[in-house]
C-alpha positions in Angstrom: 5.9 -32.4 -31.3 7.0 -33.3 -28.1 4.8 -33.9 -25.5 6.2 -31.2 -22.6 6.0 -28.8 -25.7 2.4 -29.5 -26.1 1.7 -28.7 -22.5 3.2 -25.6 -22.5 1.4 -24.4 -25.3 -2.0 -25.4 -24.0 -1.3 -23.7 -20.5 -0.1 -20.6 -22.3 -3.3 -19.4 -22.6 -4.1 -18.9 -19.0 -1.9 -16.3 -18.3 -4.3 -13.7 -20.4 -7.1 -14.7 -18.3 -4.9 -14.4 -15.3 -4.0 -11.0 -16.1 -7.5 -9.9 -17.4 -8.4 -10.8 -13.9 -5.9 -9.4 -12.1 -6.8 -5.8 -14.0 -10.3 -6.3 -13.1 -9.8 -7.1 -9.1 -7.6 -3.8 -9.0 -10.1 -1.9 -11.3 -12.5 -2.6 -8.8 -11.1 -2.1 -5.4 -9.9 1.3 -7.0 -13.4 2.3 -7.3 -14.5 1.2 -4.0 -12.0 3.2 -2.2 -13.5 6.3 -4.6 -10.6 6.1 -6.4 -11.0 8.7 -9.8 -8.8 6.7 -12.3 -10.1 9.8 -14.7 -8.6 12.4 -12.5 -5.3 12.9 -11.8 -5.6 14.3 -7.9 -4.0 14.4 -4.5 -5.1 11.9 -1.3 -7.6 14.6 -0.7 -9.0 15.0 -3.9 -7.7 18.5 -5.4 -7.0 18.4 -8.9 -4.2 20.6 -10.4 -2.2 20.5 -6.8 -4.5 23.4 -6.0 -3.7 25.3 -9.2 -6.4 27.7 -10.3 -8.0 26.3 -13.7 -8.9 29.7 -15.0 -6.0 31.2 -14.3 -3.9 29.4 -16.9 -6.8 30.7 -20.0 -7.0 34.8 -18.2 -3.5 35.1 -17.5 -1.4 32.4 -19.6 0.2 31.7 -16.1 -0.3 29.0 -13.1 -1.6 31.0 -10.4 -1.8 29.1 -7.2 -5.4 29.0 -5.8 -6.7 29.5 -1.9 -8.4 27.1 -0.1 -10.9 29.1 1.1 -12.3 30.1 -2.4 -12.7 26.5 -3.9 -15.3 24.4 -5.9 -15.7 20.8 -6.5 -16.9 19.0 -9.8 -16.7 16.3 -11.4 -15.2 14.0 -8.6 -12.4 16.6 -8.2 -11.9 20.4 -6.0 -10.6 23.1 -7.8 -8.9 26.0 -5.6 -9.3 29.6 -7.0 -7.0 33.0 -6.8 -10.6 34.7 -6.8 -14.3 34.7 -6.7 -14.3 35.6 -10.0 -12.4 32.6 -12.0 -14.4 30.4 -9.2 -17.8 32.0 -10.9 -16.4 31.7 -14.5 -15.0 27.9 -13.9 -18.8 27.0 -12.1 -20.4 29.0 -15.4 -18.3 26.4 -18.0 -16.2 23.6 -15.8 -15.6 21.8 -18.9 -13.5 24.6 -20.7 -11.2 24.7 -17.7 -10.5 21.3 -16.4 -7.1 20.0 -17.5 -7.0 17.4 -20.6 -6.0 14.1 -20.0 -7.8 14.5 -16.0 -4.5 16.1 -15.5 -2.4 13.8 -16.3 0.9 14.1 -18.3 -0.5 14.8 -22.0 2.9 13.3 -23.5 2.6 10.2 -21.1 -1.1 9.8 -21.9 0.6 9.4 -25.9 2.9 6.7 -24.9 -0.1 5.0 -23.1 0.9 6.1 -19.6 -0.6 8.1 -16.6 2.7 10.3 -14.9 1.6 13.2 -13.3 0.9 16.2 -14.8 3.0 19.2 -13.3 0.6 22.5 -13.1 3.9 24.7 -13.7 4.6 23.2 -17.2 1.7 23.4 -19.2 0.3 24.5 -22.5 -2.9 25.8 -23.7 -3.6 24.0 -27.5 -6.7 25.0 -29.3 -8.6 26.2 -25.9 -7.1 22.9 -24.2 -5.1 22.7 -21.1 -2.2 20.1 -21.9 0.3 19.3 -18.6 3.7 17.7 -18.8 5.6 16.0 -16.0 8.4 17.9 -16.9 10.4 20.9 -19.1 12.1 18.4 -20.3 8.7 16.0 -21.4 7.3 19.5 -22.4 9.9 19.7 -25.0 9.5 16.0 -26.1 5.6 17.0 -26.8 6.1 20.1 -28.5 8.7 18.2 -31.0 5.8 16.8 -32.8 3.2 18.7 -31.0 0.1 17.6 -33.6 1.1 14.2 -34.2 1.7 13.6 -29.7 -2.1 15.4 -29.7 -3.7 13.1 -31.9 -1.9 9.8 -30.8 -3.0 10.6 -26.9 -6.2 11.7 -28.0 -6.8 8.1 -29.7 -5.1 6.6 -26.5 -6.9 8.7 -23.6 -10.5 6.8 -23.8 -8.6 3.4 -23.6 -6.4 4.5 -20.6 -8.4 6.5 -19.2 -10.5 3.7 -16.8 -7.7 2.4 -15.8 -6.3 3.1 -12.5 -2.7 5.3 -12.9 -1.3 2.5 -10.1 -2.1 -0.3 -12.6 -1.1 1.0 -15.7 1.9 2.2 -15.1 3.6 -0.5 -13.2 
C-alpha cells in the first residue's frame, strides 16, 4: 500500500465524528431558541397553520380555527372553530393532534420532515396523517399500510432531529 493511500484511510474516520458533532451543535442551539423539532409549527408556535384539530375527526373536513378560541399543549397552540371542539380537544389532546407532529406522513417514510399541508389530509385508524401535497397524498395512499408502518418505524429516529438539519 502506498503511503498517501494509508493516510487517507486513517483520516477517513474523522469526518463521522465531524458530522456527529456538527448534528449535535445544531441539535442544541435548536432547543435553546425553543425550537420543537417534534412539532411541525409556524414562527409563532401554531400547529396545523391554525387548523382546528377536532374538526378533521367531527366533520371529515379542515375547518379553519379563530384565534380568539385557542389552546396550547404540548409545546404547540391549537385554534378552534368553536368552544366546543376546544373543550373536546382539552378533554383528550392526544386523539387530536396530527401524527408525525404534523409533519408530512409520506416524508416522515422516506426519513424526511416537509411540511404537512392541513388541506390534504387523512384520518387512518383514528390517526390524523398530513401530506405536503395531492400529489404526495396519492404517493401514500399507493401503499397506504406498507408507507404507515415504514414511517411509523422511522418517526422516533427522526423525530429529535431538527426539520432544518435533516432535511438539508
Amino acid at each position: 500500500m502506498h503511503r498517501s493511500q494509508r493516510k487517507t484511510r486513517q483520516n477517513s474516520g474523522v469526518a463521522p465524528f465531524i458530522a456527529a458533532f456538527v448534528f449535535a451543535a445544531l441539535f442544541c442551539c435548536a432547543q435553546a431558541f425553543g425550537a420543537s423539532p417534534d412539532l411541525n409549527l409556524d414562527q409563532n408556535g401554531l400547529a396545523l397553520r391554525g387548523y382546528d384539530p377536532v374538526s378533521y375527526f367531527t366533520d371529515n373536513r379542515a375547518t379553519p380555527g379563530k384565534p380568539g378560541i385557542a389552546a396550547k399543549h404540548g409545546g404547540a397552540t391549537y385554534y378552534f372553530a368553536d368552544e366546543n371542539n376546544r373543550e373536546e380537544f382539552l378533554r383528550e389532546p392526544r386523539l387530536y393532534g396530527p401524527h408525525y407532529g404534523g409533519f408530512c406522513a409520506y416524508g416522515v417514510a422516506v426519513g424526511q420532515k416537509f411540511d404537512g399541508d392541513p388541506e390534504v389530509f387523512m384520518i387512518v385508524d383514528g390517526k390524523l396523517y398530513l401530506q405536503l401535497d395531492r400529489a404526495t397524498q396519492t404517493l401514500w395512499k399507493a401503499e397506504l399500510d406498507k408507507n404507515i408502518a415504514i414511517a411509523d418505524r422511522t418517526w422516533p429516529v427522526i423525530k429529535p432531529v431538527p426539520a432544518a438539519v435533516l432535511n438539508e
